[in-house]
N, C-alpha and C positions, 0 to 999 in steps of 0.2 A: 527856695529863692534861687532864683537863677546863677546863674555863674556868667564871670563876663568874658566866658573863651569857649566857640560852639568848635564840634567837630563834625564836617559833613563829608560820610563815607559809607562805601559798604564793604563788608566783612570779607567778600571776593574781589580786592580789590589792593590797591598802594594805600587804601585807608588803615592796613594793618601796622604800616610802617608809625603813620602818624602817630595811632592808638597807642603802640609803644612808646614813644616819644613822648607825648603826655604822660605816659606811666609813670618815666623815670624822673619828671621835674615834678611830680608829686604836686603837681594844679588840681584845683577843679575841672569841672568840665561839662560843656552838655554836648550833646549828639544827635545830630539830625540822622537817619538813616536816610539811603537814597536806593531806589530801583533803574535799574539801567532800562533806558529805553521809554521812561515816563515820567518818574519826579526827579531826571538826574538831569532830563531837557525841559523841561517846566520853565516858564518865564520865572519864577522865585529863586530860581539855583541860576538860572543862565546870567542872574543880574548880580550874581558872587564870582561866577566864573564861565565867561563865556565860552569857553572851549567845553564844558559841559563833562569833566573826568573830576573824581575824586580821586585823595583827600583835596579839602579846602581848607581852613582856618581864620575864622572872624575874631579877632583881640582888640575887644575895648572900640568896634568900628572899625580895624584895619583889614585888609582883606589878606591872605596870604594861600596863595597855591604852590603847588612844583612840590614833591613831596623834597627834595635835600631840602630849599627852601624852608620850608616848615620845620623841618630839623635844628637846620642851623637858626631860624628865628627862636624857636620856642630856648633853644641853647640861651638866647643874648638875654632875654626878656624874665629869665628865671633862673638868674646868677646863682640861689644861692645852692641849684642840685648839682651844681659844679662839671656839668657837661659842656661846656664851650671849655676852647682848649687854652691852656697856661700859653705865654710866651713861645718857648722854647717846642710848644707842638702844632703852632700856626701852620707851618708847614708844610708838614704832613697832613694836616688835619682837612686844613682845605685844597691840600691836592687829592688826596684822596675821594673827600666826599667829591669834588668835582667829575673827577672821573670814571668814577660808580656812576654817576649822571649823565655823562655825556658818551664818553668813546665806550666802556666797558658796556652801556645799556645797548646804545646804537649795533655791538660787536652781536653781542646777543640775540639781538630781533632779526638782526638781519639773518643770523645760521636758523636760530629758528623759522623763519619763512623761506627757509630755501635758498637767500640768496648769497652768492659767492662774488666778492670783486676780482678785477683781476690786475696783475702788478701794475698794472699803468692807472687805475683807478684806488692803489691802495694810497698812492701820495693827496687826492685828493679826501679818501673816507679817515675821521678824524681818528679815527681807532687801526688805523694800518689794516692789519690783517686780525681775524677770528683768534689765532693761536699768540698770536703775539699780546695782543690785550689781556686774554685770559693767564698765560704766563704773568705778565706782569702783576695782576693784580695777586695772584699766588705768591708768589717772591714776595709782596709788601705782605701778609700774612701772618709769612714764614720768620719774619725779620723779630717783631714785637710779638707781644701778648695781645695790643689792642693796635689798630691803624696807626693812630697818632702817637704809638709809644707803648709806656706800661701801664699808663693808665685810658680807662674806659669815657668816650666820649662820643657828643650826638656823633658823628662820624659815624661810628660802630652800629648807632641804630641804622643809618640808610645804609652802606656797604655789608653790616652782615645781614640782614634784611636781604637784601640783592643776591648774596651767596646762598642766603637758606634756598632762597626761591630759584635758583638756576641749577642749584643742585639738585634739589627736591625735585624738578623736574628732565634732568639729564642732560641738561643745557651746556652746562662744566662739569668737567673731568672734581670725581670727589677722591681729590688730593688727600692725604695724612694734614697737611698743614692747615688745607681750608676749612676740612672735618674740626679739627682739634678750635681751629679759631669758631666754627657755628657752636663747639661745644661750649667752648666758654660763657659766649653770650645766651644761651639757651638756658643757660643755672640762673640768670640773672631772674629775682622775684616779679620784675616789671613787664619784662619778657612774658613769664607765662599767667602773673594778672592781666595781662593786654588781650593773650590765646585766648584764655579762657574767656573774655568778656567778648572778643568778637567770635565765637566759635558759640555762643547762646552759655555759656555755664558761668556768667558773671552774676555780681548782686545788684550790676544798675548802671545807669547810665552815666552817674554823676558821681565821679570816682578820683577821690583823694588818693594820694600814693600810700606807702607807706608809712 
């Protein structure tokens, strides 16, 4: 029987972020696989998201893209795995994920391609400068055990997601603090049921949490 919440991704991709994020709200789920460059521009996927990038997210008929997006949706929509944040961690919760999204990605692409602004274009670029975004998001790290505090939230899936993958590839400086916080989230069971499922050593596609 089908499930009424598809994931459409692939494995080299921000579909990994999604994957986890479903892991951890312990949904069902089904999974479209997508090829870059052919079923990912197809008229059947461009009519889910017409920018034509995975992940996507179909619930019940609602469309949802932008991988924080999807984070923070699958957060609201599946109260009871307790990943949308208490009160007291709005905050944080949604400055953070924000910011993993906007200026910290932005900071990233741009050193990774080469490009450098210069002080008179750092008041316009939303992330200042390269050094200062990455600091910042360090210091928030350094503060809690999790983004939004001491407890663990979708936050955690898209920014430490973001840190794996800028560390893993040399993008950020791999601080003691940033280390310790990937460690944390990498023991998580949802974590490496998600690895394993998009990395081929899963049992399927249609995967209950724990």
């Amino acid at each position: 029987m089908a499930a009424d919440l598809t994931l459409y991704t692939n494995p080299q991709s921000r579909g990994r972020i999604a994957r986890w994020m479903l892991e951890e709200t312990g949904a069902a789920y089904d999974v479209v696989p997508l090829d870059y460059g052919t079923t990912m521009e197809a008229d059947a996927y461009r009519a889910i998201n017409p920018m034509m990038k995975v992940p996507a997210i179909v619930h019940r008929g609602q469309v949802v893209t932008e991988t924080a997006a999807i984070c923070a949706y699958l957060a609201e929509v599946f109260p009871d795995a307790e990943l949308a944040p208490l009160p007291e961690e709005r905050a944080a919760y949604y400055r953070w994920l924000f910011f993993a999204a906007g200026p910290l990605e932005a900071a990233v692409t741009n050193r990774a391609f080469g490009v450098t602004v210069t002080p008179e274009q750092q008041r316009m670029a939303g992330y200042g400068d390269f050094d200062r975004a990455v600091g910042v998001i360090g210091d928030a790290v350094a503060r809690t055990p999790f983004i939004a505090g001491d407890r663990f939230t979708a936050a955690d899936v898209y920014v430490g997601s973001q840190m794996m993958w800028f560390t893993q590839f040399g993008l950020v400086p791999k601080t003691d603090a940033i280390m310790a916080y990937i460690g944390r989230l990498n023991d998580r069971p949802a974590h490496r049921r998600a690895t394993a499922l998009d990395d081929g050593h899963g049992e399927g596609d249609e995967t209950p949490g724990d």
